[in-house]
C-alpha positions as CSV (number, residue, x, y, z in Angstrom):
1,X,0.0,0.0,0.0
2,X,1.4,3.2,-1.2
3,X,1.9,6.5,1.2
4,X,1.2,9.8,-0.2
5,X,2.2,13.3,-0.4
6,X,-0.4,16.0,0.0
7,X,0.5,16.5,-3.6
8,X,0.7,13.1,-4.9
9,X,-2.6,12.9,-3.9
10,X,-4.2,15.8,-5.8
11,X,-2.3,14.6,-8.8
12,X,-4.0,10.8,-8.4
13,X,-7.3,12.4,-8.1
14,X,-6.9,14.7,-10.8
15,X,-6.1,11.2,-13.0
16,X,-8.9,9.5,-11.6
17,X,-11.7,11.9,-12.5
18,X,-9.6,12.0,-16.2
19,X,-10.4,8.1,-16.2
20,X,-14.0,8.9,-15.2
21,X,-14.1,8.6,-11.5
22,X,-15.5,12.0,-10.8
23,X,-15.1,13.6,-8.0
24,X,-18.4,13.1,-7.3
25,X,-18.3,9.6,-7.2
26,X,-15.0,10.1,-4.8
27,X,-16.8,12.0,-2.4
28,X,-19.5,9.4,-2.2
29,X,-17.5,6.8,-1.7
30,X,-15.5,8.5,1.0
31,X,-18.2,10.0,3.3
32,X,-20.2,6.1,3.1
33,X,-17.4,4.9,3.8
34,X,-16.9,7.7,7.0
35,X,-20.5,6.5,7.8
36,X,-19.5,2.8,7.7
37,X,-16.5,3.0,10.1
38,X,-18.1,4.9,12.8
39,X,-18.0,3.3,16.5
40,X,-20.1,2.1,18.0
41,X,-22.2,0.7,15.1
42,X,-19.6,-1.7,13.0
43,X,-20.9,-2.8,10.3
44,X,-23.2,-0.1,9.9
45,X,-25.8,-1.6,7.2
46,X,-26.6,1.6,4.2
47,X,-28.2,1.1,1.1
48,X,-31.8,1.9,3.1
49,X,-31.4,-0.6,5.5
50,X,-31.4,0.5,9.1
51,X,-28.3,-1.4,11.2
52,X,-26.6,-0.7,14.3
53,X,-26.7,3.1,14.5
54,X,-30.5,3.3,15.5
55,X,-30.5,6.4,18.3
56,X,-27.3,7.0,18.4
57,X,-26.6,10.9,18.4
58,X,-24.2,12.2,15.5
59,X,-22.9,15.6,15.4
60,X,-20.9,16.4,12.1
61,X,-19.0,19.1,11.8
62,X,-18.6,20.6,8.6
63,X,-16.0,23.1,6.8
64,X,-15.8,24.6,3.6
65,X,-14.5,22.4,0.4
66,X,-14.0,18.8,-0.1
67,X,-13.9,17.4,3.8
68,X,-17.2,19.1,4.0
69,X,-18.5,17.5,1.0
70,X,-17.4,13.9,2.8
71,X,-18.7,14.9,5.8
72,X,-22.2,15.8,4.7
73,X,-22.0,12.6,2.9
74,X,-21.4,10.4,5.7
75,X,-24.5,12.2,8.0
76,X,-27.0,11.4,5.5
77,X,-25.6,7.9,5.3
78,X,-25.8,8.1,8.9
79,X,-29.3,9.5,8.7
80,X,-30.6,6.6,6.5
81,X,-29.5,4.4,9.0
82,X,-31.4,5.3,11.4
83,X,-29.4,8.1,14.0
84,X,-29.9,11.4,14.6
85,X,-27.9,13.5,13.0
86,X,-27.3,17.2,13.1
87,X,-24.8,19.8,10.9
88,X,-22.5,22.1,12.6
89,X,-21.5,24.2,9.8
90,X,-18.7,26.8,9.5
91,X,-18.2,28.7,6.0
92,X,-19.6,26.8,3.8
93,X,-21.4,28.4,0.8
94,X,-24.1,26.2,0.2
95,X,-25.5,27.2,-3.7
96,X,-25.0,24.5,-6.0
97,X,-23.9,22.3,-3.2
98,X,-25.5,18.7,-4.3
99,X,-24.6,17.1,-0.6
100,X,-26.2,19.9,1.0
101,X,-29.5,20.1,-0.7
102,X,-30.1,15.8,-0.2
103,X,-29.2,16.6,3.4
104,X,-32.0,19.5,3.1
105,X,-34.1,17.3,1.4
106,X,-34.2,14.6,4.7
107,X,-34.5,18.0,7.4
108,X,-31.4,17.1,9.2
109,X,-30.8,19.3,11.4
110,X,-28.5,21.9,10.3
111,X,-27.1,25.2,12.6
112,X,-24.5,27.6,11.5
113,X,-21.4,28.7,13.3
114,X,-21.9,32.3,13.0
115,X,-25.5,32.4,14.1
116,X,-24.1,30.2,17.5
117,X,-23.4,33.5,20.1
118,X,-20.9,32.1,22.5
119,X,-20.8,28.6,20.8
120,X,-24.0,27.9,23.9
121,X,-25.5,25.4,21.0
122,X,-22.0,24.0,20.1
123,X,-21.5,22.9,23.8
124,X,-25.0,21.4,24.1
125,X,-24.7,19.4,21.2
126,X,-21.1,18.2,22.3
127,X,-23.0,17.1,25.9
128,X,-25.5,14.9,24.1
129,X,-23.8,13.0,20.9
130,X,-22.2,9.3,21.2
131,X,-19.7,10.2,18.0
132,X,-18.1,13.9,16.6
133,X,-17.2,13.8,12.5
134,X,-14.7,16.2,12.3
135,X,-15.3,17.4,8.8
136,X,-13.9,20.9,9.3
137,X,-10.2,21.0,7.1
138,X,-8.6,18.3,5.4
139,X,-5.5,17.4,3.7
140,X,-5.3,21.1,2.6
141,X,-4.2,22.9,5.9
142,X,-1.6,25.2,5.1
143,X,-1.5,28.0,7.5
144,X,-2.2,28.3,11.7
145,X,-6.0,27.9,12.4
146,X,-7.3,31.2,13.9
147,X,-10.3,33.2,14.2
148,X,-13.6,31.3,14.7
149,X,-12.2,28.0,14.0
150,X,-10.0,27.9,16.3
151,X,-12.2,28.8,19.0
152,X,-14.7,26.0,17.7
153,X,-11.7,23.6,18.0
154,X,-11.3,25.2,21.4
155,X,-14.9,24.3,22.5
156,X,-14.5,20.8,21.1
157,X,-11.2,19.8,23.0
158,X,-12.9,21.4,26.6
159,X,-16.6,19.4,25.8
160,X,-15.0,16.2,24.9
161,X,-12.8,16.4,27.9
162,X,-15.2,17.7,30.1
163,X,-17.6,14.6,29.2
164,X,-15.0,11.8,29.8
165,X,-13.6,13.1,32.7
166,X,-17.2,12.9,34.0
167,X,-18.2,9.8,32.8
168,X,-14.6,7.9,34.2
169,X,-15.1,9.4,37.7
170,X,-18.8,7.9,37.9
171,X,-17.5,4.9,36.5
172,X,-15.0,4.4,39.2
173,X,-17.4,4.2,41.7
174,X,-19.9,2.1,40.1
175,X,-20.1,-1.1,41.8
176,X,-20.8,-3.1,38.6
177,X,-17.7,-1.8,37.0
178,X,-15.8,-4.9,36.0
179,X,-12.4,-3.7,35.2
180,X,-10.4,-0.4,34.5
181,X,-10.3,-1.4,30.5
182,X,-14.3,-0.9,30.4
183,X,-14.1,2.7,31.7
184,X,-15.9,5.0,28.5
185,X,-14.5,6.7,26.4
186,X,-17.1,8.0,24.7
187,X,-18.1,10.4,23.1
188,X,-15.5,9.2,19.9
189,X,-14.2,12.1,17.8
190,X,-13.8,10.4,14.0
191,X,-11.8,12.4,11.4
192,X,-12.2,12.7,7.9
193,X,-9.3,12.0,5.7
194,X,-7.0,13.6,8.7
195,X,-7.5,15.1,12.0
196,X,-8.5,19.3,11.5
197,X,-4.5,20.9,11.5
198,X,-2.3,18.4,11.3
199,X,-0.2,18.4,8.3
200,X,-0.4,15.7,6.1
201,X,3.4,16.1,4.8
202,X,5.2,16.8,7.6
203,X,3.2,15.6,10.6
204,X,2.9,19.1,11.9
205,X,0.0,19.7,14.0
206,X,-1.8,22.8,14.7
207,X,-1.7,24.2,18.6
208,X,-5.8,23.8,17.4
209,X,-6.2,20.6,16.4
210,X,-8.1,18.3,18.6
211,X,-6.9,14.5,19.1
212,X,-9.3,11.7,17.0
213,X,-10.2,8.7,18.3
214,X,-10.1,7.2,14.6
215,X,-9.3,8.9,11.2
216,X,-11.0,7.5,8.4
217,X,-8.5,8.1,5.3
218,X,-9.3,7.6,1.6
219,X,-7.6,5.9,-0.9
220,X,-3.8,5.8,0.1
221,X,-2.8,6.6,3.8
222,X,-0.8,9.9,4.0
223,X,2.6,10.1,4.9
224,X,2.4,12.6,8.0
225,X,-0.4,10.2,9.7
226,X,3.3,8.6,10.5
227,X,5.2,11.6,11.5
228,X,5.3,13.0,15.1
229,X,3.9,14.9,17.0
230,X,0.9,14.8,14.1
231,X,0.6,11.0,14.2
232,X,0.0,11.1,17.9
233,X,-3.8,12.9,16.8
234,X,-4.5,9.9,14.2
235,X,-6.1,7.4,16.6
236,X,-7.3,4.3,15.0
237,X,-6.2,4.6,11.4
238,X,-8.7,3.0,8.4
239,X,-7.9,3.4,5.0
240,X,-10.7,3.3,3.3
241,X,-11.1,2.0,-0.5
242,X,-13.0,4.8,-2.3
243,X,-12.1,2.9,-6.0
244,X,-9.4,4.8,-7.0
245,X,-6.9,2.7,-9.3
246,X,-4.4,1.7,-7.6
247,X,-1.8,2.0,-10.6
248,X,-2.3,5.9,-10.6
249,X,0.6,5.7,-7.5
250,X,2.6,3.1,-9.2
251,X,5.1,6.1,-9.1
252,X,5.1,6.6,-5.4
253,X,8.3,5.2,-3.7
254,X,7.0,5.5,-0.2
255,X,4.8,2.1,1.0
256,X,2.9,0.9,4.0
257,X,3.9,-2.4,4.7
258,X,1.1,-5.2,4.9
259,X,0.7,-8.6,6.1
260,X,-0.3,-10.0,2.6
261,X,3.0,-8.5,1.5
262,X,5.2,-10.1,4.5
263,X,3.1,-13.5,3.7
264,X,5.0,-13.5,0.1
265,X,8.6,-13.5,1.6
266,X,8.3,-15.6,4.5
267,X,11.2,-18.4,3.5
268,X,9.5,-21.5,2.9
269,X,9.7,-24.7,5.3
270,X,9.4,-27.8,2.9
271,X,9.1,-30.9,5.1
272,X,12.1,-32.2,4.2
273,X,14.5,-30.3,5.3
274,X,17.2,-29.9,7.8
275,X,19.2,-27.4,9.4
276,X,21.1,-26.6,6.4
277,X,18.0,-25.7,4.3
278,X,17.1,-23.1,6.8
279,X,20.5,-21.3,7.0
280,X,23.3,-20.7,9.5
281,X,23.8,-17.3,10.7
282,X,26.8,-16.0,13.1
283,X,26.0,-13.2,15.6
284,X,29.1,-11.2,17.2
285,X,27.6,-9.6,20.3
286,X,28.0,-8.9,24.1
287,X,30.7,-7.7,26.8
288,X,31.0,-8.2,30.5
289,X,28.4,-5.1,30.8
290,X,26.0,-6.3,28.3
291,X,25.1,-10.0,28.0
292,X,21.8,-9.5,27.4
293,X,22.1,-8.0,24.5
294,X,23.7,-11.5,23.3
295,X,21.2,-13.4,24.5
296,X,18.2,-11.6,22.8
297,X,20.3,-11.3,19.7
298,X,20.5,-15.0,19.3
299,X,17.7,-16.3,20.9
300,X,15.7,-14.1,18.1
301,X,17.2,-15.7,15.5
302,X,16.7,-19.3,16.3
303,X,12.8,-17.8,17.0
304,X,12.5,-17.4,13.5
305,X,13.6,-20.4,12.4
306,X,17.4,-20.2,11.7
307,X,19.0,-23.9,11.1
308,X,22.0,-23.0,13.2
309,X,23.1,-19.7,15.1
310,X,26.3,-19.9,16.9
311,X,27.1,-16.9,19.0
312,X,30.5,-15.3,18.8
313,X,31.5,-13.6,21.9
314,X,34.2,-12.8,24.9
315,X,35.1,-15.9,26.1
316,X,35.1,-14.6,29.9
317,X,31.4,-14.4,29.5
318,X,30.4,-17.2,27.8
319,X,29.5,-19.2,30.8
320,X,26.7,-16.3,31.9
321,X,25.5,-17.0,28.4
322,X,25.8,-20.8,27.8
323,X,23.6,-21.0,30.6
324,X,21.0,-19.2,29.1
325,X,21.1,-20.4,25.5
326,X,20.7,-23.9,25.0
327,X,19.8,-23.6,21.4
328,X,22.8,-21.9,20.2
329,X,26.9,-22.8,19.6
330,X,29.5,-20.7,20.6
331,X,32.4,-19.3,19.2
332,X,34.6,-18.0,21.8
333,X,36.9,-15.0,20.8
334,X,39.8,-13.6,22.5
335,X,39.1,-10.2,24.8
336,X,40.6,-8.5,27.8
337,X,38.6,-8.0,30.9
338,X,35.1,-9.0,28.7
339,X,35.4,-7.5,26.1
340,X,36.4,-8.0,22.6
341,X,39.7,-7.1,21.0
342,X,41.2,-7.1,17.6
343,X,43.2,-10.3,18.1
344,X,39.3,-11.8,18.1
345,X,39.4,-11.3,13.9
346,X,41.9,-14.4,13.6
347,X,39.4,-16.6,14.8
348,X,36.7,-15.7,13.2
349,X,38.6,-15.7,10.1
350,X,38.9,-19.1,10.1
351,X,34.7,-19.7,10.8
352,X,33.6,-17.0,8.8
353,X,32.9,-18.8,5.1
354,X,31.0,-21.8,6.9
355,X,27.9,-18.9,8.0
356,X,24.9,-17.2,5.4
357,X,24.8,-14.4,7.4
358,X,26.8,-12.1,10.4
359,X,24.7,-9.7,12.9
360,X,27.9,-7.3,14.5
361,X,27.4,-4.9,16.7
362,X,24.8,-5.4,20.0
363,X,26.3,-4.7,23.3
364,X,29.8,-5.0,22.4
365,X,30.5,-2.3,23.9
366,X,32.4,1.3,23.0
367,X,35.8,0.5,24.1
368,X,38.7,1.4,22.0
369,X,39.6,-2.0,21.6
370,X,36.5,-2.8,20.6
371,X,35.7,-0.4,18.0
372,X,39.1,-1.1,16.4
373,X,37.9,-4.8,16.4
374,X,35.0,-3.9,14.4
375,X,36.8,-1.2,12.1
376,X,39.0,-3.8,11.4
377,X,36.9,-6.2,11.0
378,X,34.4,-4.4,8.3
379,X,38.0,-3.1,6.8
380,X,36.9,0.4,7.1
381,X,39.9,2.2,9.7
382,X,40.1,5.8,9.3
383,X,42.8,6.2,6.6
384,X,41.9,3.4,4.1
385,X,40.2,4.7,1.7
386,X,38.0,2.6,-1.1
387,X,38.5,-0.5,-0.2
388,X,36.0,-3.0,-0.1
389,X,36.4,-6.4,2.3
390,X,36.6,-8.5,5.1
391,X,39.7,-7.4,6.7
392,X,43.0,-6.2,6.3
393,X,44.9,-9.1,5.4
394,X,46.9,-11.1,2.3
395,X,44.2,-13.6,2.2
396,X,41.0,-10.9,1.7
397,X,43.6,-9.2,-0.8
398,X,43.7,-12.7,-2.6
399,X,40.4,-13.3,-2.5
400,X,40.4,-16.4,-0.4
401,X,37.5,-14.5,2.4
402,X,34.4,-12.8,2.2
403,X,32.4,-11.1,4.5
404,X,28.8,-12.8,4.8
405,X,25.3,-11.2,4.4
406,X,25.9,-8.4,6.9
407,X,23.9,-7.0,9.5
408,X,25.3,-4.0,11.4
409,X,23.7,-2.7,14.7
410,X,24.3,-0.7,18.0
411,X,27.8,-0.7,19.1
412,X,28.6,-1.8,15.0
413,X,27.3,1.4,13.6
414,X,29.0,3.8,16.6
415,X,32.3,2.2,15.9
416,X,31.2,3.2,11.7
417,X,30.2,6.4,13.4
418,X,34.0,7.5,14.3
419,X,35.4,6.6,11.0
420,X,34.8,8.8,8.2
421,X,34.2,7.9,4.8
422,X,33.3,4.2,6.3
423,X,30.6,3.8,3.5
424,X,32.9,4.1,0.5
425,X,34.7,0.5,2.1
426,X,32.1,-0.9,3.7
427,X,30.7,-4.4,1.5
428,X,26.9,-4.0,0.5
429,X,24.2,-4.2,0.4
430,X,24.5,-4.4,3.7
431,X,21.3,-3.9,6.4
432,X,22.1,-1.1,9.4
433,X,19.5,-0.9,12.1
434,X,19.8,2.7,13.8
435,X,17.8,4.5,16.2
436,X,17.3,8.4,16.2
437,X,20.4,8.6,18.1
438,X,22.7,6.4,16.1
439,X,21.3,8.2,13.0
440,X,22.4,11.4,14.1
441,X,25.9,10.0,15.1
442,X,26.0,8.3,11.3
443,X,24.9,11.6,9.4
444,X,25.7,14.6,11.4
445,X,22.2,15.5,11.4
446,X,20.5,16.7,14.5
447,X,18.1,14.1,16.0
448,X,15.6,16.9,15.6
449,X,15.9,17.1,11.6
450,X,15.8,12.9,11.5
451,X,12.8,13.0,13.6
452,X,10.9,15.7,11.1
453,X,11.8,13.5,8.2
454,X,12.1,10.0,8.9
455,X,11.4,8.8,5.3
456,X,13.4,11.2,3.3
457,X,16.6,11.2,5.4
458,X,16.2,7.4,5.4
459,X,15.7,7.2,1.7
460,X,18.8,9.8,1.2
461,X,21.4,7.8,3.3
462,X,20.0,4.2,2.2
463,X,20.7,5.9,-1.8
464,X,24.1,7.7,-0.7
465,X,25.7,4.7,1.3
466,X,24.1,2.0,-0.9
467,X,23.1,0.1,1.8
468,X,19.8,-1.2,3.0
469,X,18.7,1.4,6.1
470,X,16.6,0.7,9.0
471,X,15.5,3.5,10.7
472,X,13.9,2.8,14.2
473,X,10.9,4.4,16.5
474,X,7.6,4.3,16.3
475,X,6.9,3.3,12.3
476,X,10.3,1.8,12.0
477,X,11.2,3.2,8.4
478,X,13.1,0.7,6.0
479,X,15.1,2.3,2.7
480,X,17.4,0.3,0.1
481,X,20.0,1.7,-1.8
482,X,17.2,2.0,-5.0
483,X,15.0,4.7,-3.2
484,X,12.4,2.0,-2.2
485,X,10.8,3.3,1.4
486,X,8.7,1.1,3.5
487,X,7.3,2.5,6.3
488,X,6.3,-0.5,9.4
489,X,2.9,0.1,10.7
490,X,3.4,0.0,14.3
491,X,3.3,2.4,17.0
492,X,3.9,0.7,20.4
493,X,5.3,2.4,23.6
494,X,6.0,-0.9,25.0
495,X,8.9,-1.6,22.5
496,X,10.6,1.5,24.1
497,X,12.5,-0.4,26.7
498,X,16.0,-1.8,26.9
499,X,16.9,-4.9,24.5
500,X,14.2,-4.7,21.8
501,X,16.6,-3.2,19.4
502,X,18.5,-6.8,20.0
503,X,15.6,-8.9,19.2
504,X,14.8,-7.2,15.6
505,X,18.5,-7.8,14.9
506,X,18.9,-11.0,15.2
507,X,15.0,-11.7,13.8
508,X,16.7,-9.8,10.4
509,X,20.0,-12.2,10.5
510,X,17.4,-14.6,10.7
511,X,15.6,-14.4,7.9
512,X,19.0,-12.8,5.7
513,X,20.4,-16.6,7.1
514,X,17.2,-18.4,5.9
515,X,18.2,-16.8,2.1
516,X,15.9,-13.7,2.1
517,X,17.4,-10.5,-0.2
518,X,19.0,-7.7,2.3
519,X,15.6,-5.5,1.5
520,X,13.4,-8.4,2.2
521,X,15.2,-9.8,5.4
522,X,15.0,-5.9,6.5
523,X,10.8,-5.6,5.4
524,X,9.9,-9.1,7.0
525,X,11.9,-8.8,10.3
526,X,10.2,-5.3,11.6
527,X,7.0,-6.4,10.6
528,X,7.4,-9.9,12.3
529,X,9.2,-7.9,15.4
530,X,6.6,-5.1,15.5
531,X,3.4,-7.9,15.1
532,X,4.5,-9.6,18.0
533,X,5.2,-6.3,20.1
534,X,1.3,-5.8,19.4
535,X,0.1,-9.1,20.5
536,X,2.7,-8.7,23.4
537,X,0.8,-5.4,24.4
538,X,-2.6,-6.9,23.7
539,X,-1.7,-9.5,26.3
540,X,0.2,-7.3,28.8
541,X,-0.4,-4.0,28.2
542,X,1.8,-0.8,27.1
543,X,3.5,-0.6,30.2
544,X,5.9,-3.3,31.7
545,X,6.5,-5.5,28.7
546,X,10.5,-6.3,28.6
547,X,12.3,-7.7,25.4
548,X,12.4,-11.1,26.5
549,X,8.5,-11.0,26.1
550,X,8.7,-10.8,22.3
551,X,10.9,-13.9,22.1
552,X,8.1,-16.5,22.2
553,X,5.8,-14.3,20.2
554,X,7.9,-14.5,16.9
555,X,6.9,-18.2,16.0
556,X,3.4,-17.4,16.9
557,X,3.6,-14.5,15.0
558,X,5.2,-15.9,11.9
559,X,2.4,-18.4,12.0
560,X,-0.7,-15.9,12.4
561,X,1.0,-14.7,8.9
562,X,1.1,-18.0,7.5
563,X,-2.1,-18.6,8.3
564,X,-3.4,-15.3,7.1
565,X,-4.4,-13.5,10.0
């Protein structure tokens, strides 16, 4: 599923009423659709037929232009199906307006914004309706809401409030209240196409805007609904099909990933296989500080279904670890006081050609001895310039080793970090996994400017290291070296704790081990890692999950994808 530009999507519109999808047609699709997805009423039956939303109260707001149009749309929808509905509207010409006169035609009940002294009728109908359409400004918003908007915005945000801190405080003290998940949270404020101020490019939002509960989008999901602080005003986000071609954004580069499209590239499991067929992938991780980090490395990728993972580590720790990971081998590697040092490349020189695929990089640590072993290692020093290899040595200069599949994370990309020029040596394409902080280490860039632009400065470094990028947070962003963007649909405050970052490496080396293309390994290793942070939170909650919870979830996740859920 492609993700729009404000622009983009004017130009795919503009092509679709070309190709004889008026906008018309659009708009009816899009406000039925509105109608169809509002709480608490799912699946709201139209077409004449009255379904779920019989006496429930509706109050749509309306605004000038196009979210007007789909917001009058969806009332009468919502009309037909049986709940009262009333228009709030605020300039909006009504001559010639099609939407407007059916609405007439059924006497909903429609009151104007300038005839409301003091917004008194505003307020009451805020106090008495089950759901809010915000219909007000769409995708257009271009300049800071003022005037009478903002004060109707104003109203809004102090009514809704108002309401559910009522209602949770009588809930509390109802003695049939079965737990703290059913207190209300009505009423439900449902955008059209995007929450009224946020900006739909860049994620800005308006000191105005007012926080949905769900935004109903049309035809392709816009790329600031992924952008913070906007995306935090999103709510439930549904996508709604309103028939526009999908080949008119062929040309987009930007994509929301899917399950149907991490169902394709799961590695297959033919039943007679063996370790071999499944790959064998070495991870290098860990100090005396920072076993953990080992531990969820590997451990991850065996969860996905690795043949054989052998972890490569100091071998002062490897007893805290073999007791641990019983699934796992173990390489150990020479260090000094736990952790590694450069003398540690010899022996993996001799083990390297028998392993798919290498993670490098989590919890090893930032010593100096450390990051030389990894510089070394990757054959990127500071003063080499343009070479390309395993390390620095007669046999990569004859050709006799080669670097596997490569994945580089945490303490792997700050020892890249403190050599410059490290992308004109480093062997691609490989996959780095860097958070906001790592990013800005990497680039230069302010965490600030990474934040405002997490697909564009992903796509730019992905193109100018020629490397596969994975840029992490909430709606993990992954670029290859082509300009292809993905963006990962999941938001989840529980991944925000120590050791995730670990797991989703070694799920990556995983799949990369199992035979999956650098882009691909990247795509299908969020996705599976984010899935199972859901169904972790779904379980558990937001709060308290740790990364060891996601462990068990991967299988179960990579089968919920087999099987189509």
């Amino acid at each position: 599923m492609k993700v729009v530009t404000t622009e983009e999507m004017r130009r795919i519109e503009r092509e679709a009423d070309a190709g004889g999808l008026t906008y018309a047609t659009m708009m009816e699709n899009a406000g039925r659709a509105v109608a169809e997805a509002c709480p608490p009423f799912i699946p709201l039956k139209v077409g004449g037929e009255r379904g779920g939303a019989t006496d429930k109260r509706i109050l749509v707001l309306v605004g000038p232009g196009n979210n007007g149009g789909d917001g009058l749309v969806a009332g009468r929808y919502l009309h037909d199906a049986g709940a009262h509905v009333t228009f709030y509207v605020w300039k909006r010409r009504t001559e010639d307006d099609e939407n407007f006169r059916l609405a007439t035609e059924r006497d909903i009940p429609t009151l104007w914004a300038e005839e409301d002294d003091g917004f008194a009728t505003l307020r009451r109908l805020l106090g008495e309706s089950d759901v809010i359409i915000d219909a007000l400004l769409g995708t257009g918003v271009s300049r800071p809401i003022g005037g009478s908007l903002r004060e109707i915005l104003t109203v809004v945000e102090e009514e809704i409030r108002r309401r559910r801190e009522t209602e949770r405080k009588e809930a509390l003290f109802s003695p049939s209240l079965p737990s703290f998940a059913a207190l209300p949270s009505f009423p439900c404020l449902v955008a059209v196409d995007v929450p009224t101020g946020l900006d739909c490019d860049t994620g800005a939002i308006d000191p105005a805007a007012v926080p949905a509960d769900l935004t109903v989008t049309f035809g392709f999901p816009k790329r600031g609904q992924f952008l913070f602080p906007g995306a935090e005003y999103v709510g439930q986000l549904i996508v709604a099909d309103i028939e526009i071609p999908p080949h008119l954004a062929d040309d987009v580069q930007v994509e929301l990933a899917t399950p149907e499209m991490v169902r394709e590239l799961l590695p297959p499991r033919p039943l007679g296989a063996h370790k071999g067929t499944f790959g064998k992938a070495l991870v290098v991780a860990g100090s005396v500080n920072y076993t953990g980090a080992a531990y969820l490395a590997s451990a991850a990728a065996t969860r996905v279904g690795t043949g054989l993972v052998t972890l490569a580590l100091a071998e002062s720790i490897h007893p805290i670890l073999a007791s641990k990971l019983s699934e796992v081998t173990f390489l150990l590697l020479p260090q000094n006081l736990g952790v590694l040092i450069p003398d540690a490349i010899k022996v993996l020189g001799e083990k390297i050609q028998d392993y798919d695929a290498l993670l490098l990089g989590p919890g090893l640590g930032r010593e100096k001895e450390t990051v030389q072993f990894v510089q070394q290692l990757l054959n990127v020093e500071p003063g080499k310039r343009g070479r390309i290899g395993f390390l620095a040595s007669e046999e990569v200069a004859e050709g006799k080793l080669s670097l596997p599949l490569l994945v580089v994370d945490a303490d792997g990309l700050n020892a890249l970090a403190d050599t410059p020029h490290w992308w004109e040596q480093l062997k691609g394409p490989s996959i780095l996994t860097p958070h906001p902080g790592e990013m800005s280490r990497l680039t230069g860039l302010t965490v600030g400017e990474i934040e405002a632009d997490r697909p564009g400065v992903a796509r730019q470094m992905a193109e100018k290291w020629r490397q596969v990028v994975i840029l992490k947070g909430a709606y993990t962003v992954i670029a290859d070296p082509e300009g292809r963007v993905v963006i990962n649909p999941f938001a989840n405050p529980g991944l925000a704790t120590a050791g995730s970052g670990d797991v989703l490496a070694g799920a990556i080396v995983g799949f990369l081990a199992q035979g999956l293309e650098a882009d691909d390994a990247a795509l299908v290793g969020t996705y599976v890692h984010g899935l199972a942070g859901e169904l972790v939170r779904k379980e558990l909650g937001g709060a308290g999950m740790v990364a060891g919870d996601l462990l068990p979830m991967l299988p179960k996740t990579i089968k919920l994808l087999r099987e189509g859920g």
